[in-house]
C-alpha angles and dihedrals in degrees: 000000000000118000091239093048089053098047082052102045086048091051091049097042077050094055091046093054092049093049080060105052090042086050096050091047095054091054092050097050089050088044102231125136109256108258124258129265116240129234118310095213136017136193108247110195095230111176106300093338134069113228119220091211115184106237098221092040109029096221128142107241086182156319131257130191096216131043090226090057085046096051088047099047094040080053088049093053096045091054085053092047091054093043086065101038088057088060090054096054 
């Protein structure tokens, strides 16, 4: 990656870092829990097809023929989600 874009990709990762912690202090001086963070992943009907579309990104992860096979496989994704995120706190 160029230099610039780094610097700038860092300085924003940095910002970011800094929303949250603002975010999570504000909460904690009203003394309110923080909100919850919404789902991770949906199921978009495309066509024939449903669409696991990821919800930051909006990227397909994959395809899937049935919406019971969708709703399975976008629960799949949000337990391993979570999964991660537990090891971060």
């Amino acid at each position: 990656m160029h230099p610039t874009m780094q610097q700038r990709v860092d300085g924003l990762a940095a910002l970011r870092e800094r929303t949250i912690l603002a975010t999570a202090d504000f909460y904690a001086k009203i003394g309110r829990p923080d909100p919850a963070e919404g789902p991770h992943y949906k199921a978009v009907a495309k066509g024939n097809a449903w669409h696991i579309v990821e919800v930051k990104t909006g990227k397909t992860r994959c395809f899937c023929f049935s919406y019971s096979a969708a709703i399975r496989f976008v629960d799949a994704l949000e337990a391993a989600a979570m999964r991660k995120l537990v090891g971060r706190q």
